[in-house]
DOMAR-102519 format. One record per residue (C-alpha): x, y, z; residue in three letters; residue number from 1. Coordinates in steps of 0.02 Angstrom, whole numbers, plus 50000, padded with zeros to 5 digits. Layout:
PT     u     v     w  aa   i
PT     X     Y     Z ALA NUM
...
This chain:
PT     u     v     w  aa   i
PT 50000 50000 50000 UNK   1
PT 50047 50188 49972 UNK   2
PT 49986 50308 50061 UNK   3
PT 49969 50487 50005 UNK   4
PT 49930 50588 50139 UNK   5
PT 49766 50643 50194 UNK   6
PT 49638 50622 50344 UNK   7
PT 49538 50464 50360 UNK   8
PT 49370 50543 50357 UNK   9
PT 49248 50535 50204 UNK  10
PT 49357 50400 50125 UNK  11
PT 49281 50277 49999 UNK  12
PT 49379 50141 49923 UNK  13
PT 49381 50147 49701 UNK  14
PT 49413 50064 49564 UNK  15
PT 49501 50202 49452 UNK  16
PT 49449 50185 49263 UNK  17
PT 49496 50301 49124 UNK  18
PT 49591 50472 49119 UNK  19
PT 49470 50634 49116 UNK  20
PT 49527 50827 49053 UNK  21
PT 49579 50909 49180 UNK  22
PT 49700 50807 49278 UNK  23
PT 49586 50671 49366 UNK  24
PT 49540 50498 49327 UNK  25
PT 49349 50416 49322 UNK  26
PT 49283 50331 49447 UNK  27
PT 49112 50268 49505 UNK  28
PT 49028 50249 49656 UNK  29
PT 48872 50161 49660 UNK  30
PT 48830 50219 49500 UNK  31
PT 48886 50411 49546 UNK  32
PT 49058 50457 49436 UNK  33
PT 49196 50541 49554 UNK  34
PT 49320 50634 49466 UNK  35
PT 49503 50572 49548 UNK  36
PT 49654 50664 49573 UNK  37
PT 49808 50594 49614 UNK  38
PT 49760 50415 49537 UNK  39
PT 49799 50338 49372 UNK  40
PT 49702 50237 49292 UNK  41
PT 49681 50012 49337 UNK  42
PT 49734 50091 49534 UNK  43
PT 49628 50046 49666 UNK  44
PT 49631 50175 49794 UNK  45
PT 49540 50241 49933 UNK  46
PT 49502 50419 49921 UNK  47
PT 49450 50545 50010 UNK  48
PT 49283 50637 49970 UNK  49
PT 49321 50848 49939 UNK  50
PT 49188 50918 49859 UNK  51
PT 49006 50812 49852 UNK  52
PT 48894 50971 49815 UNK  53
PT 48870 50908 49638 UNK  54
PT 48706 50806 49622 UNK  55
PT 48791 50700 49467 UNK  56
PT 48957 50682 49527 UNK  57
PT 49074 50688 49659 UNK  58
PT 49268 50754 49676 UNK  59
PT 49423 50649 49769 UNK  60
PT 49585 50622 49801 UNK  61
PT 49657 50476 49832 UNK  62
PT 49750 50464 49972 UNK  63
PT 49793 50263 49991 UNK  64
PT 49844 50155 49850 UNK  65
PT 49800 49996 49886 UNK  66
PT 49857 49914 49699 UNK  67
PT 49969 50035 49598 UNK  68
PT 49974 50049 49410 UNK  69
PT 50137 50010 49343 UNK  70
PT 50159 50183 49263 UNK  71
PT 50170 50265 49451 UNK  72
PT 50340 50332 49518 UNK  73
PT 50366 50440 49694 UNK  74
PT 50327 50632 49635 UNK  75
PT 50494 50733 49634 UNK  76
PT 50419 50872 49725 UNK  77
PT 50374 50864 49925 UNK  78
PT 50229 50990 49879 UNK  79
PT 50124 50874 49756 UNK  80
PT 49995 50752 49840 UNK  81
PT 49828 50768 49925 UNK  82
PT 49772 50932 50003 UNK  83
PT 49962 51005 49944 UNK  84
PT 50004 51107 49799 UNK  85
PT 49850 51136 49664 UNK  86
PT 50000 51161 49510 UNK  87
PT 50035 50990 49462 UNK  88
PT 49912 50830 49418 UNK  89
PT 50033 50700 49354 UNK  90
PT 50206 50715 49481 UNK  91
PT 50140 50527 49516 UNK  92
PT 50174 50443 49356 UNK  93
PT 50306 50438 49233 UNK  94
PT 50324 50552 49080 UNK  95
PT 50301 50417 48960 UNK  96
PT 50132 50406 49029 UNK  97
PT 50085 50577 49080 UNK  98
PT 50094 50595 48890 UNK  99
PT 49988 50462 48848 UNK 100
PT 49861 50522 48968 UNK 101
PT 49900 50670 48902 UNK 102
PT 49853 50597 48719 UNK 103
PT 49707 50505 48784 UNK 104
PT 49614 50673 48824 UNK 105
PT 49639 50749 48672 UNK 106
PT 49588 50598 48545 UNK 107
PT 49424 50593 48671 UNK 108
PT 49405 50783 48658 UNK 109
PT 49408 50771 48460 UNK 110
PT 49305 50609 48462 UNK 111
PT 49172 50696 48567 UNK 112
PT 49147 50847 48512 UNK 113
PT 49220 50870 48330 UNK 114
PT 49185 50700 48277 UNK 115
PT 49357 50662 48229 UNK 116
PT 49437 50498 48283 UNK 117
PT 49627 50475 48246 UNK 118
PT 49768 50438 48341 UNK 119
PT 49887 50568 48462 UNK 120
PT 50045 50569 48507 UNK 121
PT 50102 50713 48628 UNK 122
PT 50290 50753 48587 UNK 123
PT 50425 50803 48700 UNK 124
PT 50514 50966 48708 UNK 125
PT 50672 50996 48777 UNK 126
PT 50662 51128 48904 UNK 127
PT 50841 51201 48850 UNK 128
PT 50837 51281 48665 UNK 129
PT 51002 51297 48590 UNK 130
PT 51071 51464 48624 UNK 131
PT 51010 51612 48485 UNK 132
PT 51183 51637 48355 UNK 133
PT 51249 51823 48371 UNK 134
PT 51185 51939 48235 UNK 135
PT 51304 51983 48113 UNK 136
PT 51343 52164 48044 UNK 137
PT 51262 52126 47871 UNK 138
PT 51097 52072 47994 UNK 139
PT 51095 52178 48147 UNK 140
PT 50987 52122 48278 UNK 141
PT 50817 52227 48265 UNK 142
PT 50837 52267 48444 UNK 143
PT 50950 52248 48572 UNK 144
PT 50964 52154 48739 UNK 145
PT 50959 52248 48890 UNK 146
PT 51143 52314 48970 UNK 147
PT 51136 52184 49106 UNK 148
PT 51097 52038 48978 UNK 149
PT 51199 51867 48966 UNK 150
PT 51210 51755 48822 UNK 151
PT 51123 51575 48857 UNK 152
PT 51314 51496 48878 UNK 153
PT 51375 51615 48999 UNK 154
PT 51240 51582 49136 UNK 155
PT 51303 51482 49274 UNK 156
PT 51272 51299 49291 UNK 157
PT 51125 51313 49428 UNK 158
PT 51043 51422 49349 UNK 159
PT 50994 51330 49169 UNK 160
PT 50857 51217 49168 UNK 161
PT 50882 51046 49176 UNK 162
PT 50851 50921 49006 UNK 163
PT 50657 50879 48953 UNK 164
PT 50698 50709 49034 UNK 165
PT 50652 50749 49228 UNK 166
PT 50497 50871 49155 UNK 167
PT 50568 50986 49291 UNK 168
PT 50647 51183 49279 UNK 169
PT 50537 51235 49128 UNK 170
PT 50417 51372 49201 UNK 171
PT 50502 51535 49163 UNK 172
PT 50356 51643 49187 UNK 173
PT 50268 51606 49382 UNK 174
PT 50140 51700 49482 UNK 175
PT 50151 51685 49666 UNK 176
PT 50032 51694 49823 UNK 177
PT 50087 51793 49968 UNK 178
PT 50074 51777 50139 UNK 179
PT 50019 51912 50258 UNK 180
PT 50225 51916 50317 UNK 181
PT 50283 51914 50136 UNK 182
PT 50300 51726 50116 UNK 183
PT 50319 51659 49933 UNK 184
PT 50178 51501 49894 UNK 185
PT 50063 51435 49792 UNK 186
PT 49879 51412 49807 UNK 187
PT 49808 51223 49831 UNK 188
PT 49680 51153 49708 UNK 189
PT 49516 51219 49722 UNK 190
PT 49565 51339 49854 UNK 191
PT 49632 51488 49912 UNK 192
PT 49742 51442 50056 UNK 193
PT 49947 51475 50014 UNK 194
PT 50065 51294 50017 UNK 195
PT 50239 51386 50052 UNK 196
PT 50330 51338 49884 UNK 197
PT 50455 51440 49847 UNK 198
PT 50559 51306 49795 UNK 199
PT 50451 51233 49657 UNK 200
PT 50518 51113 49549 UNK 201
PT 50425 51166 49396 UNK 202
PT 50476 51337 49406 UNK 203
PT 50645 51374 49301 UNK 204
PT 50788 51389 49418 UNK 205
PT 50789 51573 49375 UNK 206
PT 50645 51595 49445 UNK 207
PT 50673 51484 49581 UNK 208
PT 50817 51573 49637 UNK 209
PT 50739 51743 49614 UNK 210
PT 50609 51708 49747 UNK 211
PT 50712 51582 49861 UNK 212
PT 50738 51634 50037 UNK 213
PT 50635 51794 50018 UNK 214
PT 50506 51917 50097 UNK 215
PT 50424 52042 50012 UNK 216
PT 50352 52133 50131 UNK 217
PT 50183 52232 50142 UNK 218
PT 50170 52430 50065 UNK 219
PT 50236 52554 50180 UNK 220
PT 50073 52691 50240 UNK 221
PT 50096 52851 50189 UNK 222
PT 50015 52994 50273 UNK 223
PT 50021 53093 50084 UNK 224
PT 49942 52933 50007 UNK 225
PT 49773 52847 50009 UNK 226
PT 49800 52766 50176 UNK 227
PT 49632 52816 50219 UNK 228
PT 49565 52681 50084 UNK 229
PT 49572 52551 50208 UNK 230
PT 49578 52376 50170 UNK 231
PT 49647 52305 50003 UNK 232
PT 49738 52430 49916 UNK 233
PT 49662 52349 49759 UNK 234
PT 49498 52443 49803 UNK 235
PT 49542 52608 49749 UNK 236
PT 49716 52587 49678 UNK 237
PT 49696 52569 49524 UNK 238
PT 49803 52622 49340 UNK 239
PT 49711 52773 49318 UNK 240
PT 49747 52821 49505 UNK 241
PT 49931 52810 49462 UNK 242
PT 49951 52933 49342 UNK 243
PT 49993 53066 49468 UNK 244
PT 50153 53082 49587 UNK 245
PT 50119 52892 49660 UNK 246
PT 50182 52839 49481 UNK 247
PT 50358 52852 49504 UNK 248
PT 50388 52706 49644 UNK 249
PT 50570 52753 49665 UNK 250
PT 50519 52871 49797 UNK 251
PT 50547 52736 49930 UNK 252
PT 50680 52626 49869 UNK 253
PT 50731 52487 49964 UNK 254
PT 50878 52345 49965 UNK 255
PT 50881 52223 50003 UNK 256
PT 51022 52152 50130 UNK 257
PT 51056 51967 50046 UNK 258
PT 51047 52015 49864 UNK 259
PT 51070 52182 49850 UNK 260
PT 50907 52187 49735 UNK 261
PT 50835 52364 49748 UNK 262
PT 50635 52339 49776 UNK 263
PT 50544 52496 49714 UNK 264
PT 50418 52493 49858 UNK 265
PT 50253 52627 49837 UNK 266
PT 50218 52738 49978 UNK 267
PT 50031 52703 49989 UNK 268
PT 49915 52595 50045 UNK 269
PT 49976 52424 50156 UNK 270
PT 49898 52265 50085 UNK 271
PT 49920 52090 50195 UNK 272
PT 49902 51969 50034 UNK 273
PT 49937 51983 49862 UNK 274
PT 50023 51920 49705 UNK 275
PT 50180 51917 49617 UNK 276
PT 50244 51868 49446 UNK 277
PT 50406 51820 49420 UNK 278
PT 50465 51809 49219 UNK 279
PT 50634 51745 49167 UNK 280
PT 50705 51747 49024 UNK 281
PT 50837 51594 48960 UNK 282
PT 50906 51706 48807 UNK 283
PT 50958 51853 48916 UNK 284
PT 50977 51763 49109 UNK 285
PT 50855 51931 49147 UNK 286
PT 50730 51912 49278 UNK 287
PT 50575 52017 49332 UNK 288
PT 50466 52037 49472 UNK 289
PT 50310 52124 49492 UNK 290
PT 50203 52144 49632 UNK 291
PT 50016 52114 49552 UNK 292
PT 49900 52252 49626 UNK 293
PT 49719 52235 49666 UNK 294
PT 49747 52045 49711 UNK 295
PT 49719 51930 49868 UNK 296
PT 49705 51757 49910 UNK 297
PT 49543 51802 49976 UNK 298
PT 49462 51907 49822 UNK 299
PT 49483 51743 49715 UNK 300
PT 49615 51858 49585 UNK 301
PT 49684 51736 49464 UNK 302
PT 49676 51567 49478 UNK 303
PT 49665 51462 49615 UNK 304
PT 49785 51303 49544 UNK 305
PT 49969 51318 49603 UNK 306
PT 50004 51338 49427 UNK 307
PT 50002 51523 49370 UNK 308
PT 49923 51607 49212 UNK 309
PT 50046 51690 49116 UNK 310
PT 49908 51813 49036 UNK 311
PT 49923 51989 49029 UNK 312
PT 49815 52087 49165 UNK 313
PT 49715 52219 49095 UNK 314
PT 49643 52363 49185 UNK 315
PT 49469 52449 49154 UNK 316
PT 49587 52585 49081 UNK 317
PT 49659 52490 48957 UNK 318
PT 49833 52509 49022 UNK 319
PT 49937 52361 49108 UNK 320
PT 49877 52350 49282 UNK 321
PT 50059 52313 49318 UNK 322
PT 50089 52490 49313 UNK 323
PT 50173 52568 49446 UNK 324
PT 50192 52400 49520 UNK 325
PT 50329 52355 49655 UNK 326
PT 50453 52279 49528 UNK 327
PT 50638 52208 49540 UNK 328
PT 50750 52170 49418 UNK 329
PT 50900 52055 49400 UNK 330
PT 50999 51934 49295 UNK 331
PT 51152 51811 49306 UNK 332
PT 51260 51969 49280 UNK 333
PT 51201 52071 49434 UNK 334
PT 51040 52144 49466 UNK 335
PT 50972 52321 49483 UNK 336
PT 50780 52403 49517 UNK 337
PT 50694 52464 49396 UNK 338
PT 50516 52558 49366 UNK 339
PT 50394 52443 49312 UNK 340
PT 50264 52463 49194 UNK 341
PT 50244 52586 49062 UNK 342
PT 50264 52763 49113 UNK 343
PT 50142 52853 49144 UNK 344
PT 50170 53012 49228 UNK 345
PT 50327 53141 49261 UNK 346
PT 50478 53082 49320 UNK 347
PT 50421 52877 49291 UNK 348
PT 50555 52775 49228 UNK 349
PT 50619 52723 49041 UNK 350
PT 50493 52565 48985 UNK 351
PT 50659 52481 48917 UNK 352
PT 50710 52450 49094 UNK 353
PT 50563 52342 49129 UNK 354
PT 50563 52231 48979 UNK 355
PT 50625 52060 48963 UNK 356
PT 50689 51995 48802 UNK 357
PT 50664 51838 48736 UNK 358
PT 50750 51771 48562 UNK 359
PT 50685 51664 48438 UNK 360
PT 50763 51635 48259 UNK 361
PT 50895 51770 48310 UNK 362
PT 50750 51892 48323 UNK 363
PT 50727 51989 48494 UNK 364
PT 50553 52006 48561 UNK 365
PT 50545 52146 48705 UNK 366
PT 50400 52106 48821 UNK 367
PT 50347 52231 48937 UNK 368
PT 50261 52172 49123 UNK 369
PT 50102 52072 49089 UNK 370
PT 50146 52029 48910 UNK 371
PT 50088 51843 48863 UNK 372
PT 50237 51734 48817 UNK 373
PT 50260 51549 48818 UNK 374
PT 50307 51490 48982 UNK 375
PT 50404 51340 48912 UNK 376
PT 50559 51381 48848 UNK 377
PT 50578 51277 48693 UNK 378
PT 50392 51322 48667 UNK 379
PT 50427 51461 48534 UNK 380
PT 50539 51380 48421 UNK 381
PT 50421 51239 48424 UNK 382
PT 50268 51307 48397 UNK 383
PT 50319 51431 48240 UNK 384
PT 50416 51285 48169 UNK 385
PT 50243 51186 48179 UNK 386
PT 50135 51322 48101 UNK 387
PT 50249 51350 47972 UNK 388
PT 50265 51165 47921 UNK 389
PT 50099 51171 47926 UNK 390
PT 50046 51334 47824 UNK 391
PT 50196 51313 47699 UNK 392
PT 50185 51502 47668 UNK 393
PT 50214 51564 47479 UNK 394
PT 50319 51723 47450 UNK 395
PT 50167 51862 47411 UNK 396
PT 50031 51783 47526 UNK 397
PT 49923 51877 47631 UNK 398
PT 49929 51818 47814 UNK 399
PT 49811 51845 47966 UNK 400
PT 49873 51823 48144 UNK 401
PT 49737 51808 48275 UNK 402
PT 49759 51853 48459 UNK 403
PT 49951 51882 48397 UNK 404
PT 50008 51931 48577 UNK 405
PT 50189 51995 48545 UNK 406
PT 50208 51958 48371 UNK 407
PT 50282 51778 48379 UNK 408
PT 50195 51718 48249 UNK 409
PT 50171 51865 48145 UNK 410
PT 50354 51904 48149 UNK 411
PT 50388 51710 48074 UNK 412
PT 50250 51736 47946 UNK 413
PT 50328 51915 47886 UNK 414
PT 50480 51837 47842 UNK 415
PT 50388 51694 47761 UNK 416
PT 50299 51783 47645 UNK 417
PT 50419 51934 47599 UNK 418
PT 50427 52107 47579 UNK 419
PT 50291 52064 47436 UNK 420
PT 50181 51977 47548 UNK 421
PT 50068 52060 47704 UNK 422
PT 50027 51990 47889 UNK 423
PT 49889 52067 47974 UNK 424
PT 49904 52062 48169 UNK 425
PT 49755 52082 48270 UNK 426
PT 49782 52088 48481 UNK 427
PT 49672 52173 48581 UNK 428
PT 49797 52185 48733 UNK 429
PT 49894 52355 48728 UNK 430
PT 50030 52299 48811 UNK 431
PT 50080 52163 48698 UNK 432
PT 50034 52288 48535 UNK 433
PT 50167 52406 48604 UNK 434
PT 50275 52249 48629 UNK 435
PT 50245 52193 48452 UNK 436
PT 50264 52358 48393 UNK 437
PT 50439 52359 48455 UNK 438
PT 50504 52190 48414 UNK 439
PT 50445 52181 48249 UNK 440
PT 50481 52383 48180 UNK 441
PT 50609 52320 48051 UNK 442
PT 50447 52202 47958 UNK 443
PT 50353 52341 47846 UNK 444
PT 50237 52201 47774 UNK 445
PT 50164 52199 47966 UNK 446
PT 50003 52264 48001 UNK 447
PT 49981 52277 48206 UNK 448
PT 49799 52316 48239 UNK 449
PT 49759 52355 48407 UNK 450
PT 49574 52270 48391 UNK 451
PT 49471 52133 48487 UNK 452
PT 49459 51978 48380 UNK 453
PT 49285 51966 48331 UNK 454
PT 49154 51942 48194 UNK 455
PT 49157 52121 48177 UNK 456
PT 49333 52162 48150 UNK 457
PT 49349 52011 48027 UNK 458
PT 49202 52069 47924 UNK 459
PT 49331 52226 47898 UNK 460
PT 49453 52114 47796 UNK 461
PT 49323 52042 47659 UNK 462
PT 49392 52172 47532 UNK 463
PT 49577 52092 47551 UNK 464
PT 49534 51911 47636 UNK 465
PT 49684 51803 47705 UNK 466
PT 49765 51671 47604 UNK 467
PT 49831 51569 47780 UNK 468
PT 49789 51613 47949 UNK 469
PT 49856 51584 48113 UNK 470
PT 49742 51599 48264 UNK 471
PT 49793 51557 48470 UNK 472
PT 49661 51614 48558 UNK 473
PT 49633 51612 48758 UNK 474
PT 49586 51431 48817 UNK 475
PT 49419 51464 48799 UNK 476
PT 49432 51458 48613 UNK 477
PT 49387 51562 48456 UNK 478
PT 49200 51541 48468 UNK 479
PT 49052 51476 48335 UNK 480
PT 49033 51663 48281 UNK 481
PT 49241 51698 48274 UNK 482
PT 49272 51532 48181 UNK 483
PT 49127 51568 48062 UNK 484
PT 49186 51759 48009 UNK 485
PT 49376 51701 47995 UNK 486
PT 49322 51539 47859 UNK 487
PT 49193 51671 47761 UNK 488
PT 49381 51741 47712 UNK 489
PT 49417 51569 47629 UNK 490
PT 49595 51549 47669 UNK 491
PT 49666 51403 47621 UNK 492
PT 49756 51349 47768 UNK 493
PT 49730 51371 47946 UNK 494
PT 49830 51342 48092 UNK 495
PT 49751 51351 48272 UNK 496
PT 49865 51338 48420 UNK 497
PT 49762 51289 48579 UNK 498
PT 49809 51249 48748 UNK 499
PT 49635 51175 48787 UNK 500
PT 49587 51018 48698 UNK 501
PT 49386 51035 48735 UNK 502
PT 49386 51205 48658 UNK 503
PT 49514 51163 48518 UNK 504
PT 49379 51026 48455 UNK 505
PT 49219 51136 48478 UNK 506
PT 49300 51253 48353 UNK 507
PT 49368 51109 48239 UNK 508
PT 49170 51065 48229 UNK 509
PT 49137 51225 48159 UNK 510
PT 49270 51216 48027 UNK 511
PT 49230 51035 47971 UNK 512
PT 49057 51088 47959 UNK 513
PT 49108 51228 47834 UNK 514
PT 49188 51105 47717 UNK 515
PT 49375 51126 47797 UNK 516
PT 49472 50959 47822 UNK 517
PT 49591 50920 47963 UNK 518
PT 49753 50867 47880 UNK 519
PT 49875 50884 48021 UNK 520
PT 49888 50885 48235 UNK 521
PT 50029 50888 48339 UNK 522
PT 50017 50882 48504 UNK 523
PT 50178 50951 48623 UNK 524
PT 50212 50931 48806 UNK 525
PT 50231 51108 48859 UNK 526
PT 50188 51077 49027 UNK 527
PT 50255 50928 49101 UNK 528
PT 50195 50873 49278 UNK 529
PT 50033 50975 49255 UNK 530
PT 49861 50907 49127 UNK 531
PT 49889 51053 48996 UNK 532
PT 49954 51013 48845 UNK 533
PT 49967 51127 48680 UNK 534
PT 49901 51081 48500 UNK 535
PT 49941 51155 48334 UNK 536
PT 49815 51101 48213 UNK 537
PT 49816 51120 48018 UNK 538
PT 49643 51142 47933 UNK 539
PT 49649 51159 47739 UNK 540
PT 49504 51223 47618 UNK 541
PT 49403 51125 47493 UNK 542
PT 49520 51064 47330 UNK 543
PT 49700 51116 47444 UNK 544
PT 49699 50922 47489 UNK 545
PT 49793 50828 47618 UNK 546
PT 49967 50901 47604 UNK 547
């Protein structure tokens, strides 16, 4: 037997059957399914009952196995297990399975809800991409890395990320719970309480050794400031509010002792709980961190599961809400403080200090505070070297890149099609448009269009149409009405990169139903340890057959 923590009350004994999306396993109980975490499937366990509120099924975790599947192995991190750590689903079994779970879900997703039955295999991606070549004079780099930046081979040895092989080291973008005294954690799954985790194995050891050790303590009241707010600073302080003399948080800088990392602490307001993000980057050995405002474990801000969202975090103003945030800065090389956020008022700091940069195909993207970027570091490469593949662009086309983010995608697809060609970039983020606009000023054939993506603002390209799209929406998916406006443009190829399987086949539906055939899906292990896993799928028009 193996037991897996956990109290003895409201434990049933299972019989686990097959994998479900979202990081559980099916099980049934007089009839009544339970969803299973922290089983595989043929186990027979005895779990304990955490959430029966549902009249047609039940939630577990199993916290006794009583016959173990062949596939298990002892998770690598102390955190993972029953009532621990929400961030990771499969620490329990190997990474030869975890992908075949992993391809399980999908082929059921398709099956289910496209209609499509074909087999999956989920590849593996090595966590260490080889290190960008240095531009040449005849093709300068279209921006430079920040002063404090270190090529991939100079960073030291404990601070690279180990091979694909343990699944560990790969997160290089992380958003933190904090404690009332400043404690780095994560939240449990389902829940809101902090599991001190600092030391997460997932994380990237940049990022691991960015937060280790350290407090980051609560906001300093100011008498000047809006102390009289009261309770969670994220009430009133918001990005509009920090246009005035609050904007420039060097006012109260503060370093710290061990590191010497200066921390850029605002003199207003004093909030108990909150989040950080930490972003690393492997090109440059850079790393950020930005204090979140308006969030606490308690106001249910982001999402509960140990394992952060690496979305942007929009304001009602439009502006990054990481504006004005605490921030520190730091890489391999040393490490200085920094304002973060765009400026936004007199005396705020340059917007190149807060950026990270991140390098794919020699080109370097410069991602302000919020920006979306793949957390996985050989997720990049892999992905544009998928949707090209898949598009096979011709020199001349006309390109469309949906939800663009930073320009990944758009920048690959410029230099696809030509100077001749165009790429239209639609993101409705400001942020990452202002990211994008920088990374990618040397690409005239770029359109950047600072626009939601919706049936509205597709209608506007009838006159021109698209000859191959990309599209990688949120993991909710494109949507019926999205899908339907983007194939009224008749391109002849599509690629769609999702992260969720479930939506990713609802909008496959759509497109098979309009006459478009799925020719090609990959499936990649971006996240190892956890249930995501990302999909790049090739649709092609009527009479382009099945390259």
């Amino acid at each position: 037997m193996i037991e897996i923590g956990g109290a003895a009350e409201d434990v049933i004994e299972l019989e686990i059957g097959p994998v479900a999306h979202g990081g559980s396993c099916v099980a049934r109980d007089n009839g009544r399914v339970v969803f299973v975490r922290h089983a595989l499937p043929g186990e027979r366990v005895r779990a304990r009952l955490t959430d029966t509120s549902h009249d047609r099924y039940w939630r577990a975790d199993a916290v006794e196995v009583l016959r173990a599947a062949p596939e298990r192995v002892v998770p690598p991190c102390p955190h993972a297990g029953a009532g621990k750590c929400g961030g990771c689903d499969w620490q329990h079994a190997s990474l030869a399975a975890q992908r075949r779970l992993k391809a399980a879900v999908v082929r059921e997703q398709l099956r289910r809800l496209a209609g499509l039955d074909r087999p999956v295999e989920v590849e593996a991606v090595n966590a260490l991409p080889p290190a960008p070549s240095a531009p040449t004079p005849s093709t300068p780099a279209p921006s430079a890395l920040p002063p404090d930046a270190l090529p991939l081979d100079a960073l030291p040895p404990d601070t690279r990320s180990p091979g694909e092989g343990e699944g560990l080291g790969w997160r290089t973008r992380m958003r933190y719970a904090l404690t009332g005294q400043g404690e780095v954690g994560l939240r449990g799954h389902r829940s809101h309480e902090i599991v001190p985790a600092a030391d997460c194995l997932i994380a990237h050891p940049l990022v691991r050794a960015a937060v280790a050790g350290r407090i980051l303590p609560p906001r300093a009241a100011s008498a000047a400031g809006d102390a009289s707010a009261g309770g969670d600073a994220g009430d009133s302080d918001t990005a509009a509010g920090r246009a005035g003399p609050r904007a420039n948080p060097r006012a109260n800088p503060r370093v710290e002792p061990r590191t010497g990392i200066e921390v850029q602490a605002e003199s207003v307001g004093e909030i108990s709980v909150g989040e950080i993000e930490v972003a690393a980057s492997v090109s440059s050995g850079a790393v950020v961190i930005t204090r979140l405002p308006g969030t606490s474990a308690g106001a249910g801000a982001g999402p509960a599961s140990g394992v952060p969202s690496a979305a942007g975090i929009p304001s009602a103003a439009g502006v990054p809400a990481a504006v004005g945030a605490d921030s520190v800065s730091g890489s391999a090389a040393g490490v200085s403080g920094f304002d973060a956020g765009v400026p936004s008022g007199p005396g705020a700091g340059s917007e190149a200090e807060s950026e990270i940069v991140e390098v794919v195909r020699e080109r370097r993207f410069r991602l302000g505070p919020g920006v979306f970027w793949q957390v996985h570091p050989g997720a990049p490469e892999t992905l544009v070297d998928a949707v090209l593949t898949g598009l096979a662009p011709r020199a001349g086309e006309r390109a469309l890149d949906l939800y663009a983010g930073a320009g990944l995608f758009a920048a690959a697809l410029a230099e696809a099609v030509g100077p001749d060609g165009t790429v239209v970039a639609m993101e409705s983020d400001p942020a990452a448009v202002a990211s994008a606009a920088r990374s990618l000023g040397d690409l005239p054939q770029v359109s950047l269009r600072g626009v939601r993506v919706s049936p509205g603002s597709l209608r506007g390209l009838a006159g021109t149409g698209a000859d191959i799209v990309v599209l990688d929406p949120p993991r909710a998916g494109a949507g019926r009405a999205v899908m339907l406006a983007l194939l009224a443009l008749r391109p002849r190829a599509v690629a769609y990169v999702s992260c969720d399987p479930a939506s990713l086949a609802r909008d496959l539906a759509v497109a098979v139903a309009q006459g478009y055939s799925l020719v090609t899906l990959r499936a990649f292990d971006l996240f190892p340890m956890t249930a995501h896993v990302e999909c790049v799928a090739i649709m092609v028009a009527p009479g382009h057959g099945s390259r």
